[in-house]
N, C-alpha and C positions, 0 to 999 in steps of 0.2 A: 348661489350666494354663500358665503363666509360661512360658516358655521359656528361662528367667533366675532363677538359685536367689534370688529374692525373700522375705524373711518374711510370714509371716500376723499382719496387724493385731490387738490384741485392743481391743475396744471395750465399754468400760462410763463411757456418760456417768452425771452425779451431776446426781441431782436439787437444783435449787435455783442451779446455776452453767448460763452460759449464753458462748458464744463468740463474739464480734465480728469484723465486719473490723478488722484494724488501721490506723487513718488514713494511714499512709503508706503504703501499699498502695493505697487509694482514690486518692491525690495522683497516683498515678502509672499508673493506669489508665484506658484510654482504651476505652472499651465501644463505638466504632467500629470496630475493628480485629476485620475476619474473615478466615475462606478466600475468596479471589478465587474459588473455583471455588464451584460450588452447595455447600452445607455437608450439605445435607438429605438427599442421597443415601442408596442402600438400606442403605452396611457402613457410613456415618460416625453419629459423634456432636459435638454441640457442646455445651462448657462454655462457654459464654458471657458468665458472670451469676458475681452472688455464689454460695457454696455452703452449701446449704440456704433452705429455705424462709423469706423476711421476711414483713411481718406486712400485705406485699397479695398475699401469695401466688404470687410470683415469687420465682425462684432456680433451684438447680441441686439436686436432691435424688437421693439413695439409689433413692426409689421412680422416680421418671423413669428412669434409668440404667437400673435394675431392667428396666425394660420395654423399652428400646431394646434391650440385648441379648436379652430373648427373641426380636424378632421380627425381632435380624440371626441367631441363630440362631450353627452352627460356622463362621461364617465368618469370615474377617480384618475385622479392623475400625480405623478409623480417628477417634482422638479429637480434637476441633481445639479448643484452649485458651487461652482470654484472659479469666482470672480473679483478681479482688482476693486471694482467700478467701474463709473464715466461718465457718459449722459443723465444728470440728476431726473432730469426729465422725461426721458425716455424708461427710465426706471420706475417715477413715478405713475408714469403710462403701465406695464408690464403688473407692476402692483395691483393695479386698480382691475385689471385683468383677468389675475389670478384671485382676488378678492368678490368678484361678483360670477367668477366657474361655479357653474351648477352641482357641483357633485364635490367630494373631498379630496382635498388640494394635499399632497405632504411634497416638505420640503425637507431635503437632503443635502446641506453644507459638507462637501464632501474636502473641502480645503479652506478656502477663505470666502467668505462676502462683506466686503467690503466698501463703504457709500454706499452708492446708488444699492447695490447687492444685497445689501443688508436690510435696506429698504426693499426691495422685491420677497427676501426671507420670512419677512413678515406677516406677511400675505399666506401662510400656508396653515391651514385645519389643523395641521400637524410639522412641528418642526424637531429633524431630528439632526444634530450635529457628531463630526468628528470627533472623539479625544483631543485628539493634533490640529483639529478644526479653531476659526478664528471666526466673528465676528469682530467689523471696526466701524464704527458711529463718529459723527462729524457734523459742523456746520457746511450751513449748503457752498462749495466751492467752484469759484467760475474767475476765469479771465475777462479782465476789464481794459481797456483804457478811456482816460480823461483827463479834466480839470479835479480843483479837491469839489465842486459842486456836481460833475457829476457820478463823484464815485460816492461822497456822500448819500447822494441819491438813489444808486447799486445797491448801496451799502443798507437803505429803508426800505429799498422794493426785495433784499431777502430776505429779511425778519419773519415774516411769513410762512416761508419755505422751512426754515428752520421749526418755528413753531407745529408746523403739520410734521414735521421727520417726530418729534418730540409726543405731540398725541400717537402718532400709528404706533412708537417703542411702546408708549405708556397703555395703549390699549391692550399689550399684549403681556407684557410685564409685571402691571399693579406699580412699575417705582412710581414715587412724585415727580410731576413733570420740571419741576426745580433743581431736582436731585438730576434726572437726565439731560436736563440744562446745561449743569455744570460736566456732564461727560462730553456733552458734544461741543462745549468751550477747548478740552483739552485736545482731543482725539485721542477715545478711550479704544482698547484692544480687547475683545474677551473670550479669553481661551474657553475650550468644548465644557469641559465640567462649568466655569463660573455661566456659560452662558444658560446652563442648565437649570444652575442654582439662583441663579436670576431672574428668570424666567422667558430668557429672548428663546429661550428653545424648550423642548417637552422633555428628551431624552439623547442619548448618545449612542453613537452607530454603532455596530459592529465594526471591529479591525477587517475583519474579511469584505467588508461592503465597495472598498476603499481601494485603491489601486495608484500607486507610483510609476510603475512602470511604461517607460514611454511608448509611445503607439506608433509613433511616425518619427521622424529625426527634426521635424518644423519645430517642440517646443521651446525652446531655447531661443531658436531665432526670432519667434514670436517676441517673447518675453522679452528680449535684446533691443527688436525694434521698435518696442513700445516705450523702454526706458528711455534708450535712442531720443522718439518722439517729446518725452515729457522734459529733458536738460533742453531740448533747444528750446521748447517754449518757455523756460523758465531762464531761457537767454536772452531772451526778446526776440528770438526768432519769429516771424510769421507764419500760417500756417502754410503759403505757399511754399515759403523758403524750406520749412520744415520737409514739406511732401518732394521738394526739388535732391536735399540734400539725403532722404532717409533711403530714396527709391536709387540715388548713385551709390548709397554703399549698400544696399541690397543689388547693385549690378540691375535694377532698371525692372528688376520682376521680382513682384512676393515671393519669398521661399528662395532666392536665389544666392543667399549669403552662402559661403562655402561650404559644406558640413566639415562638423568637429571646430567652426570658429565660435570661440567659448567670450562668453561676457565683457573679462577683460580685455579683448583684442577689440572688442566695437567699445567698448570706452572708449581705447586709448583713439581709435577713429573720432569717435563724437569731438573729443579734446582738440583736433586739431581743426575738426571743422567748427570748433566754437569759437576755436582765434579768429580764422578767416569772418564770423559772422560778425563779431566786436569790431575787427579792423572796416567794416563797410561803412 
């Protein structure tokens, strides 16, 4: 259990609403950035990725988590976090997690956490950030369709969800929970010192902790086809349509985009497959 009077998440996702990264989150996320030291060690964990499962079966999920701690077991554990967001819910799940681990939890924002991320951040006995590191808070965000009754109705079944993101800051913080109201009206960003001096985090990492340098040649293309993912949904894309058209200019298999093809060249792809989706 917490070692930090922390609240208990309550989690009832609704059928038929689903939660996205937020684009500005993806802009600003850099999926190279890990722990310099081996990550994979027997007490750590790594959030590395969006949160929850996308539709090639990568992400960061509830059940992964699930498993890591059974088999760190009552021991201290260490989480190292450099994530967009995603699954608000699956977040809130991972939270709750990390919040009732029998032993002391530190958390290591080694880049961004961001939504959901920030919200798992929290959860940690001990939180230490980046300098270069970000925290980003928000209201709860999901895609909807309807009439205006029933998105009015969306619109009172997440008030709630909001107000819990708002207790777990303030439990951790001391701000007023009105004061954190109006941060996650705006979508506040808070670089490593403010979040120190804030109190979303205890201390700030060592530069040596921290690592840019790429591991594998997939991070880009990650980060490409997740951007990829968020302009068609925010085209009215479907998510079949989405999964039809992201997995043709990935050539049909994850990781299969060319190497060396850099951001701007899957834009200017995206661009022309978002005429084709308008013209349908």
């Amino acid at each position: 259990m917490s070692m930090r009077k922390l609240p208990q998440a309550e989690i009832s996702a609704r059928p038929g609403l689903r939660t996205e990264v937020m684009p500005s989150a993806l802009n600003r996320w850099n999926p190279e950035v890990h722990a310099a030291a081996a990550e994979d060690t027997d007490n750590s964990i790594s959030i590395l990725d969006v949160i929850g499962q996308d539709f090639w079966g990568e992400g960061v999920t509830s059940k992964r988590i699930a498993a890591a701690l059974r088999s760190i077991g009552k021991q201290d554990v260490v989480v190292n976090v450099n994530s967009p967001g995603g699954d608000y819910f699956e977040g809130l799940a991972i939270y709750n997690m990390l919040r009732d681990h029998p032993a002391k939890v530190t958390v290591k924002v080694l880049g961004i956490a961001a939504s959901a991320a920030s919200v798992i951040a929290m959860a940690g006995d001990e939180v230490q950030i980046a300098r270069a590191g970000f925290l980003m808070i928000h209201n709860t965000w999901v895609v909807a369709m309807g009439d205006r009754h029933q998105l009015r109705d969306v619109a009172d079944w997440l008030e709630p969800f909001d107000a819990m993101a708002v207790d777990i800051y303030a439990a951790r913080t001391g701000i007023a929970p009105k004061d954190l109201g109006k941060m996650l009206d705006r979508e506040t960003w808070i670089g490593g010192s403010d979040a120190v001096e804030q109190g979303f985090a205890d201390s700030l990492l060592a530069s040596d902790e921290v690592s840019t340098k790429a591991k594998n040649e997939m991070g880009r293309q990650v980060s490409a086809a997740h951007k990829l993912d968020a302009l068609l949904a925010r085209a009215g894309a479907s998510r079949s349509e989405r999964r039809e058209l992201v997995a043709a200019l990935k050539g049909g298999m994850p990781g299969a985009v060319p190497t060396g093809m850099q951001d701007a060249a899957v834009i200017a792809e995206v661009e022309s497959l978002l005429a084709s989706i308008r013209s349908i």
